[in-house]
N, C-alpha and C positions, 0 to 999 in steps of 0.2 A: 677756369683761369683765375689767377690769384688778383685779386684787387686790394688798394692801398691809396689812405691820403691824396700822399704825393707820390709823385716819382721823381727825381735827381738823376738826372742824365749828366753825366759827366763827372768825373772824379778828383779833380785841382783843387786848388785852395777855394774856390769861388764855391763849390758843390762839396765840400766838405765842410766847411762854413752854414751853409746851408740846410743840412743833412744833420746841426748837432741844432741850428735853431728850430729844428721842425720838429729834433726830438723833446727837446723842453717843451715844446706847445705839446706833447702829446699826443702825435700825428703817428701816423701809422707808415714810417718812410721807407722804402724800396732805393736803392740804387742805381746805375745801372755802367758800367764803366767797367774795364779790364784792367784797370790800376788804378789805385790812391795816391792822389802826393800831387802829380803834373810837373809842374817845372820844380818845384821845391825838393826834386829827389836828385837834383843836377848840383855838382860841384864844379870852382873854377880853378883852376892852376897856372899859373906860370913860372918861368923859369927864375929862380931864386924865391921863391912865394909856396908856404905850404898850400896844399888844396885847403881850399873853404866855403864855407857855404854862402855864397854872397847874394842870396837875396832876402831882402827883408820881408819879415815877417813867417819867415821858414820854421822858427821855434816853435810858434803858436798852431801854426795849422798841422802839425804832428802831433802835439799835444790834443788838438781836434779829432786827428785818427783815430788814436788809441783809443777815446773814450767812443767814436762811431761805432768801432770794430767790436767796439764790447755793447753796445746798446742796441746796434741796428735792427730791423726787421727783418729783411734781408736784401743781400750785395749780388748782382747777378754779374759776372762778370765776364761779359760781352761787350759789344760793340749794338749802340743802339742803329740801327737801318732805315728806321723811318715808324716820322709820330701819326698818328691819325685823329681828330673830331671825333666822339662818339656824343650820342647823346646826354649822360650821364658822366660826363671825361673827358679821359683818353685812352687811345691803346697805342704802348709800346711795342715794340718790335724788332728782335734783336736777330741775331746771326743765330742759324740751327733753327730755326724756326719758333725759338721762346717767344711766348707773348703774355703781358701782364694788361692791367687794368686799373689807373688813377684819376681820380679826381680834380687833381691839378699834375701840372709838369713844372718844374723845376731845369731848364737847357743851360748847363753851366761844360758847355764842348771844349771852349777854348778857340785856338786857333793856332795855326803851325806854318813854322818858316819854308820860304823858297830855298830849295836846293837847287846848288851848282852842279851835283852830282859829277865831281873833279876828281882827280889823285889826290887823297890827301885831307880830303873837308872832313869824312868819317874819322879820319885818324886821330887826325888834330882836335877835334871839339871837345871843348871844354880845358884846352891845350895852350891856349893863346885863339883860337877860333870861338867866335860866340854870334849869335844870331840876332844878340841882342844889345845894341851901346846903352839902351838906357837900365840895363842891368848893371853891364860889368866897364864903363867907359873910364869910373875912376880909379879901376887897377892900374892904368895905362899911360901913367904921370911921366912926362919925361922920355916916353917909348916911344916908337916908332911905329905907326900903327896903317891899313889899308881898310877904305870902305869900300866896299863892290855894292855896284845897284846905281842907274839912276833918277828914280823916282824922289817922292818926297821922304820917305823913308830913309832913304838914303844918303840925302842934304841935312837933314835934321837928326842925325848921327853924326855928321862931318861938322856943325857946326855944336855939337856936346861934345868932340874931341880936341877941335882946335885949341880952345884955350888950356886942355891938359897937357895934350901930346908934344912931342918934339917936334915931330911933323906927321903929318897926314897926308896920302895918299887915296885919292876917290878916283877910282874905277870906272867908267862910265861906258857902254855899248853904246847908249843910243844917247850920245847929250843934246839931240836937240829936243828933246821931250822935257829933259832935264833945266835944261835952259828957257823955259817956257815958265818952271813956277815962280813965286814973286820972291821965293827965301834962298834962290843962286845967287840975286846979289849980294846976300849977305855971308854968302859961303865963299864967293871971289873978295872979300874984306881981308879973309886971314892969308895974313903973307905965308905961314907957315903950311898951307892946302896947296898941294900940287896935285889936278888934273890929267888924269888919262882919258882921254876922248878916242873912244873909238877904238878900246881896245880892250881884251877879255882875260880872266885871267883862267892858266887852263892849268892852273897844278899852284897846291897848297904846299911848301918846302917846309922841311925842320927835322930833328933828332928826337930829343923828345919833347923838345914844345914847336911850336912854330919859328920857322926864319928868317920867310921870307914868303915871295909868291913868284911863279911866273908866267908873264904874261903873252900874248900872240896879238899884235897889230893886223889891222884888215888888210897890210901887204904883206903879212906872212914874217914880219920881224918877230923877233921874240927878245925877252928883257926880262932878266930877274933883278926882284926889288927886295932889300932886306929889311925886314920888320917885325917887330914881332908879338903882333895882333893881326886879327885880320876879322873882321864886321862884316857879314854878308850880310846885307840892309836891303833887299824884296821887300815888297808889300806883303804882309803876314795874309794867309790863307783860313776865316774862320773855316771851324769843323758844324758846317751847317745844313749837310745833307738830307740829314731825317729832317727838317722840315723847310724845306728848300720853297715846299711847294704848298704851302703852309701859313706862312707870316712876311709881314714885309720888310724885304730889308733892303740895305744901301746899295747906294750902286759900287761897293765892294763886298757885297756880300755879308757885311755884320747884318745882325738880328736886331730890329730898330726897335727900342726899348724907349719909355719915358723915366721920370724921375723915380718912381715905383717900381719898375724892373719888369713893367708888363708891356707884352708884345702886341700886336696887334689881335689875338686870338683869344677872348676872355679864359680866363683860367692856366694858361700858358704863360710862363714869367721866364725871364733869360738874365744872368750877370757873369759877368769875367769879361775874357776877350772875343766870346763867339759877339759879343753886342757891339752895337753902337757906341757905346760909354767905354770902350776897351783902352787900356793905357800901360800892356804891360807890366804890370807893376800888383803885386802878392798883397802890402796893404789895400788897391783898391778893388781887388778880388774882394778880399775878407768883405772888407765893409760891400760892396756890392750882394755876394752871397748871402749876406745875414739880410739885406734891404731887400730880395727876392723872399729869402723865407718866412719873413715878417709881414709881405705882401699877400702870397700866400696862404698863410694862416688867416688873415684878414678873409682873404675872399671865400675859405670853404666856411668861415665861420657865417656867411650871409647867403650862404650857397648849399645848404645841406640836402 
């Protein structure tokens, strides 16, 4: 069985980040992920708007690839299944039965959006559809835009649009859950939020960006609204299966990390958004992944 340093679970900006700081230490790094890039391989478009790349720090962590791809020890590229304790480690464990052998782990999974799995949500993303307002909320100046979800997720989208949008649209199945957190009242402030309570949307509309949505009332009306964004705002789902059973995490499910990027399982470090510290957002991947690999390094150097 091939043994290494580390191993780098996960391949986003957070674990590619991580994967070039473990190479300067001179670590012996293994990979383990079915793709490089994560969210920074996604472009946004809308109608009048060439596509582009809108999130920050997208330059750099490619410029991170390239020089991985050309230094790595080696990239297995699977899906990791589940981490284990060894004496000496860890053992990896991937799909097909592969199994490696590290020293330390490295869990930069990420985490993925709730699907409406609708007419239309595939079609459109990255169309005027996006998963994400604190990505792309400032394309949206002056537009008419819908947030679905209602969680906090979902309010704390609706109130980063308000002040852009023309108007806003929030979606809500169940608003009395919604209605429960302390930042609805600050989302009933903007006179430009109109609420749909109690009602779902069951089809994504447009040509080739988005146009609109339509929806079905729990009397069975139905109402299309023209817009042209549309923010499906779920609580993001970390990718934390392989060690589910493992380390401790929130009662969502992130990987509860402290200010070093270590888990509760000596030798086991986590950053992006499978953790606690998760925020969306590509610059605080980087700097997280580099603060896992620099941890890290630290502990196999006390740990030989």
């Amino acid at each position: 069985m091939a043994k290494y340093d580390v191993a780098i679970v996960g391949g986003g900006p957070a674990g590619l980040v991580a994967a070039r700081y473990a190479q300067h230490a001179r670590l012996r790094v293994a990979m383990v992920t079915p793709s490089l890039g994560g969210k920074v391989n996604y472009s946004f478009a809308l109608r009048g708007m060439k596509p582009i790349d809108t999130v920050w720090g997208a330059n750099l962590v490619h410029r991170f690839e390239k020089v991985i791809k050309a230094k790595l020890d080696d990239h297995f590229a699977l899906e990791a299944v589940k981490i284990e304790r060894r004496e000496d480690g860890f053992e990896v464990m991937m799909g097909g039965g592969k199994r490696i052998e590290a020293r330390a782990v490295i869990l930069t999974t990420g985490a993925s959006a709730r699907r409406l799995y609708i007419a239309g949500e595939k079609e459109y993303w990255g169309r005027g559809l996006s998963f994400s307002a604190i990505s792309h909320a400032p394309l949206f100046a002056g537009r008419d835009v819908a947030v679905v979800g209602g969680g906090e997720r979902a309010l704390l989208a609706t109130l980063e649009l308000a002040p852009i949008a023309k108007r806003v649209y929030l979606v809500a199945a169940h608003p009395q859950r919604m209605a429960e957190l302390p930042i609805a009242e600050q989302v009933a402030k903007h006179s430009n939020v109109v609420t749909f309570q109690n009602w779902e949307v069951q089809q994504i509309l447009g040509d080739d960006f988005v146009t609109g949505i339509s929806l079905v009332g729990v009397n069975g009306e139905i109402r299309q609204i023209p817009v042209e964004g549309v923010f499906i705002q779920f609580a993001l789902v970390p990718s934390n299966e392989m060690v589910r059973d493992l380390v401790d995490l929130d009662r969502d499910g992130h990987v509860i990390v402290n200010h070093r990027c270590e888990t509760s399982v000596p030798g086991l470090f986590a950053a992006g958004d499978v953790t606690s510290v998760h925020a969306e957002q590509v610059p605080v991947a980087i700097g997280e992944g580099a603060k896992a690999a620099l941890s890290a390094w630290e502990y196999l150097s006390t740990h030989p």
